[in-house]
C-alpha positions, 0 to 999 in steps of 0.5 A, a space after each residue: 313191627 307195625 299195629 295193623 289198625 282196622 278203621 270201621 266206618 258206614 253201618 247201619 244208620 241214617 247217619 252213614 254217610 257222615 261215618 264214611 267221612 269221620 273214618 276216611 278222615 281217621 284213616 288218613 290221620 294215621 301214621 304210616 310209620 307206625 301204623 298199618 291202616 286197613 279201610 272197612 266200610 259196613 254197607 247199609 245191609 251190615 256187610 263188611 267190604 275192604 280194598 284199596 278203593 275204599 280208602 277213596 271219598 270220590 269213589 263213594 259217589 258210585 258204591 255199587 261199582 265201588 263194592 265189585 272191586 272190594 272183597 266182602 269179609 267176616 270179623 273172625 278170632 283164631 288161635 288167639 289172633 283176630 282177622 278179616 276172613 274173605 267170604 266164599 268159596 276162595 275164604 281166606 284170612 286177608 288181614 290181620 287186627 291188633 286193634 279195631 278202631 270204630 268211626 260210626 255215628 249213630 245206631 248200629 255201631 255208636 251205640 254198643 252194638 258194635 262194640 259188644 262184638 268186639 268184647 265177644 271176640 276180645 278184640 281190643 277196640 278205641 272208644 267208649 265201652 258198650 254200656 257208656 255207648 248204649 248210655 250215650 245214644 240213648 237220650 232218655 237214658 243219657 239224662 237219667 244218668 246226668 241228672 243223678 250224677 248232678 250234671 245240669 240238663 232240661 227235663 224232657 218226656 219220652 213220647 213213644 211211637 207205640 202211645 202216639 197212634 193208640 191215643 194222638 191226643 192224650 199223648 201230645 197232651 202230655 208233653 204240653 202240660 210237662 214241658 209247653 211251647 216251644 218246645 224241641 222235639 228230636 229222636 231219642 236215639 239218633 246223632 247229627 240232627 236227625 229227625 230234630 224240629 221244633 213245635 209252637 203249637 199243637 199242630 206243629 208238635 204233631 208234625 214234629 213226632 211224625 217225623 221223628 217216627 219215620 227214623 225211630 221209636 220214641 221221641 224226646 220233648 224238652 224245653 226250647 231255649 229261646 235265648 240260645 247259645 251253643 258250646 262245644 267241648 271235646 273230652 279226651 281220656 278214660 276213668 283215670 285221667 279225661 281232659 277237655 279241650 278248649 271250646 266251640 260255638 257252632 254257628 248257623 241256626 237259632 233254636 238248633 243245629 240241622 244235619 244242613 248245618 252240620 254238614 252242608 253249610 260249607 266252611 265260613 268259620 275257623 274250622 282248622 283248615 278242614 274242606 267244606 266235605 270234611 263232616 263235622 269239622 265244615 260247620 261255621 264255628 268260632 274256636 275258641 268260642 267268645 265266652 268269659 275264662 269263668 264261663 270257659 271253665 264251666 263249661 270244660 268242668 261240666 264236660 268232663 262231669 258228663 264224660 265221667 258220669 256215663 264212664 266214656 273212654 277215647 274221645 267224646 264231644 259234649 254240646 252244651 247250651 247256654 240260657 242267654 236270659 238266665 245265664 245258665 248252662 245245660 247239657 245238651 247230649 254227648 257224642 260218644 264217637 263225635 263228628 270227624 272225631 272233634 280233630 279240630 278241637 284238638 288241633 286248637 290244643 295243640 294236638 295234630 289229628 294223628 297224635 289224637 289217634 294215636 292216643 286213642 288207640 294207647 287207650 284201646 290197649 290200655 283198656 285191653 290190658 286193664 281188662 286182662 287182669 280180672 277173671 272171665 270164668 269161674 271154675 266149678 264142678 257144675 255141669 259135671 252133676 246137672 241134671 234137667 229133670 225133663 224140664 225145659 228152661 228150668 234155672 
């Protein structure tokens, strides 16, 4: 009998459309002989869709026709199974989930929020837990755990929007006399490149977090690494076993990625035979990347030390960043449901994109199963003599 596996993709987030690019590209990776793949995209309101035409990339250039031939669902438990209902006046159970399997970037659905529905609903889902979500979306919070896990990072001061307009000047003082120019300014909780600049001055670092305010709350201001060279490793596993593939140096900008870059440069390096539409996976990259063995086995080790400090699960991708002057080596973030899952990583390991889903889903019921074991209640007498006295919010 075969898993019916329900790939989500879109949401919420400035980073949409690269979802729906990561998650068709899962769902065509998934092995029909095994598995049933069900297509449901999460509009930019929230609202969930499946149908046949969703599992069709052309078909997103036009989303209002694409959504009159879909059929708008809820995320339901009954009797101990989990479905996509229809809404409306005709409801009615369409499919039926043994496993979810999330393909979102950014807020909205990388980030926990999704993720803590399915813990509600007990739906076993592929990736990182809700906290290694939150953790790993949230920049500030990403680098407090690194830091005290003795992950190497840059310091950084969080700038919110909130400080900004009540004092312009106090606060861009204060990341002038923390961090200096240049200095990379970026949102603290936002994935692809979104809303990233760079400042060399007062006028330009003002310019920078107005930008950054437009997408959301609070900025990061860290250090910028004139001298700079990306590495890219994927992690692979959970707190029992994670593992790195091999490694990757993105091409295309000097002081920092851009969505453009990502997503939009076209395919000029090795990229593992990926079109130039296939999100992540059409950025110019080298694999491996031209390091030293040592340097290689650095930046794997200190990967996998960022994955293990956040307590990721599935598959993750770390950027890591190489001072070119001092010869050093910083994490830069981690990508907690990575660009077109890091498949072409993989594929360089010797891993085709279907088996990398086919582990993460083992991992999903592996966690499930683990989860199983431990107690969700427990039985008291309680509520049999609670009395509220007439207060209200008493504890």
């Amino acid at each position: 009998m075969k898993i019916n596996v329900a790939v989500f993709f879109g949401g919420r987030s400035v980073e949409h459309e690269v979802s729906v690019i990561s998650g068709l590209q899962a769902y065509a990776a998934l092995d029909r002989e095994k598995y049933f793949p069900i297509p449901v995209y999460q509009a930019k309101d929230g609202a969930f869709y499946v149908g046949k035409a969703l599992s069709d990339i052309k078909n997103y250039r036009d989303i209002k026709t694409l959504l009159k031939s879909a059929s708008r669902v809820d995320i339901i438990a009954e009797n101990g199974s989990f479905y996509l209902r229809k809404r409306g006046a005709l409801a009615k159970n369409l499919y039926r989930i043994d496993v979810a399997f999330p393909v979102f970037h950014g807020t909205n659905g990388e980030d926990g929020a999704f993720q803590g529905l399915m813990e509600q609903l007990g739906l076993p889902y592929v990736g990182c837990g809700v906290t290694a979500s939150a953790a790993g979306m949230d920049k500030y919070l990403m680098k407090a755990a690194f830091a005290y896990a003795g992950v190497p990072c840059l310091p950084c001061v969080k700038l919110t929007r909130a400080d900004y307009y009540k004092d312009v000047e106090n606060t861009v003082a204060s990341a002038e006399k923390n961090i200096g120019y240049p200095m990379i300014v970026k949102p603290f909780n936002l994935g692809s490149s979104v809303g990233i600049g760079k400042a060399t001055d007062k006028d330009t670092l003002k310019a920078a977090l107005e930008n950054v305010y437009q997408y959301t709350s609070a900025a990061l201001c860290e250090r910028c690494i004139e001298d700079l060279r990306e590495i890219n490793c994927s992690v692979l596993g959970d707190e029992e076993n994670a593992l790195p593939s091999v490694c990757e140096e993105p091409r295309g900008a000097k002081d920092f990625l851009s969505y453009a870059d990502k997503y939009q440069g076209g395919s000029k390096g090795k990229t593992g035979g990926a079109k130039a539409s296939g999100g992540m996976s059409s950025l110019s990259r080298v694999i491996p990347a031209p390091i030293s063995p040592e340097l290689t086995e650095k930046a794997q080790k200190t990967a996998v030390a960022a994955f293990r400090a956040l307590g990721c699960e599935g598959v993750s991708r770390v950027d890591l960043m190489i001072d070119g002057k001092t010869g050093e080596l910083f994490v830069n973030e981690i990508n907690t449901i990575p660009g077109s899952l890091s498949f072409y990583l993989w594929k360089e390991c010797g891993v085709p994109f279907g088996d990398l889903c086919d582990r993460l889903i083992s991992l999903a019921f592996k966690r499930a199963a683990r989860k199983a074991e431990f107690l969700s209640s427990f039985d008291t007498n309680l509520l049999k003599t609670a009395d509220l006295g007439g207060s209200k919010g008493a504890k």
